[in-house]
C-alpha positions as CSV (number, residue, x, y, z in Angstrom):
1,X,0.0,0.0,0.0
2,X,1.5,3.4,-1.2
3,X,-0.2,6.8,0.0
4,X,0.0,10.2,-2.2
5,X,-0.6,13.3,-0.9
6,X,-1.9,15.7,-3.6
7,X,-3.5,18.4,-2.3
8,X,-0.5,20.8,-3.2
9,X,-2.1,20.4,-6.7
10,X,-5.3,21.8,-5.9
11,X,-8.1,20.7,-8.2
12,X,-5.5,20.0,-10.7
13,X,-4.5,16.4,-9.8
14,X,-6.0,14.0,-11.9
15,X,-3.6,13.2,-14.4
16,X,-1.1,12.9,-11.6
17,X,-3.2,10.5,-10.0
18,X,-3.7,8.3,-12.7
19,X,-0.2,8.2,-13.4
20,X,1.0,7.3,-9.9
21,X,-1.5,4.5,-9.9
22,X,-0.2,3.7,-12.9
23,X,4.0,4.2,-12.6
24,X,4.1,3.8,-8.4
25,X,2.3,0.6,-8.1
26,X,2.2,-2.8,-8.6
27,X,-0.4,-4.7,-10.3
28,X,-3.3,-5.4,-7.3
29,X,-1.4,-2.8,-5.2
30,X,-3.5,-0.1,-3.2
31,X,-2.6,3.4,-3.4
32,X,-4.3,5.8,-1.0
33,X,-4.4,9.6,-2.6
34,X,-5.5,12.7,-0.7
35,X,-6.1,15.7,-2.1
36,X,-8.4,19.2,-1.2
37,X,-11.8,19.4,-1.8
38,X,-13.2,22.1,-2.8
39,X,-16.7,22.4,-4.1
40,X,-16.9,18.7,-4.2
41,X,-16.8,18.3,-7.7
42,X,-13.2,17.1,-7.1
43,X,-14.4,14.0,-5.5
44,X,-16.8,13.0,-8.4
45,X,-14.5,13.7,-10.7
46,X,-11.7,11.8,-9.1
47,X,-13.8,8.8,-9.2
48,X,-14.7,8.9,-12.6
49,X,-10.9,9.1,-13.6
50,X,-9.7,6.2,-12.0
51,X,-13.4,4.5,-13.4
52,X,-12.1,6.2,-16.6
53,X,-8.4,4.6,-16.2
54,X,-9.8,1.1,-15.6
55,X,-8.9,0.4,-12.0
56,X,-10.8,-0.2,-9.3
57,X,-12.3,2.6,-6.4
58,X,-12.3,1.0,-3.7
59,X,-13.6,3.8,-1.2
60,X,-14.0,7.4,-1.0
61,X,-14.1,9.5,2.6
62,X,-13.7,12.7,4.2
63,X,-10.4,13.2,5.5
64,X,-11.4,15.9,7.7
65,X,-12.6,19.9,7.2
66,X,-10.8,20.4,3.6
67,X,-9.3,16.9,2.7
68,X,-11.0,13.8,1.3
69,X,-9.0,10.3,0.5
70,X,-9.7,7.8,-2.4
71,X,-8.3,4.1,-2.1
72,X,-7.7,2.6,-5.7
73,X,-6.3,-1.0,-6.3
74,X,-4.3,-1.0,-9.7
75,X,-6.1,-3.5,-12.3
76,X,-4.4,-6.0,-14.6
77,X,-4.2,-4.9,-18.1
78,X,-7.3,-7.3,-18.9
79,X,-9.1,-6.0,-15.9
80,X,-8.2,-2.4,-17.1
81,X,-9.4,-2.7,-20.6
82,X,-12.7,-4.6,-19.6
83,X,-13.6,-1.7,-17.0
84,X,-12.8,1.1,-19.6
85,X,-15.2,-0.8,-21.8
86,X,-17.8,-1.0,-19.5
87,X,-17.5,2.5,-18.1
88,X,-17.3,3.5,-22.1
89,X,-20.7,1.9,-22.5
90,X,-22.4,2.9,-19.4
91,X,-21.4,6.9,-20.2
92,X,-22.6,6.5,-23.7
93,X,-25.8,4.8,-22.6
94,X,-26.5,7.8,-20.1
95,X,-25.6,10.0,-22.9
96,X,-28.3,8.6,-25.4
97,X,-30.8,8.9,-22.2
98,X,-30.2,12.4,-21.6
99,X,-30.2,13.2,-25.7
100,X,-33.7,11.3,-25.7
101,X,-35.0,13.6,-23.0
């Protein structure tokens, strides 16, 4: 288990995120990332990046007053591409919904 503290990056951490899960673990490793919240939007969106990235979000929780935690375990490669293919489909699914409205 690796942990990441973030928050120096403000709202602009995602790509960083993705990439420590990505260079700084091990296949079926947990990394533990905190990072400032804002307006809440950060935690959504962190989810959907690491939905987005294929690996799996494991939990999400207040830190305390201005800091929220996400625990991510890294996917296999097959694991990875199957998520990102389901998440694909589910996004464009809620896409044609929405369009149909």
């Amino acid at each position: 288990m690796k942990r990441f503290d973030l928050r120096h990056l403000k709202d602009d951490f995602y790509d960083r995120m993705v990439a420590l899960v990505e260079t700084e673990t091990k296949v079926g490793e947990v990394a533990i990332f905190l990072f400032e919240v804002g307006d809440f939007s950060t935690v959504q969106k962190s989810a959907d990046r690491i939905k987005e990235a294929g690996h799996e979000l494991m939990n999400s929780l207040k830190f305390n007053e201005v800091d929220w935690t996400i625990v991510v375990k890294r996917a296999d490669r097959e694991a990875q591409k199957a998520r990102q293919e389901r998440y694909q489909a589910v996004k464009a699914e809620a896409a044609a919904e929405e369009e149909g409205k």
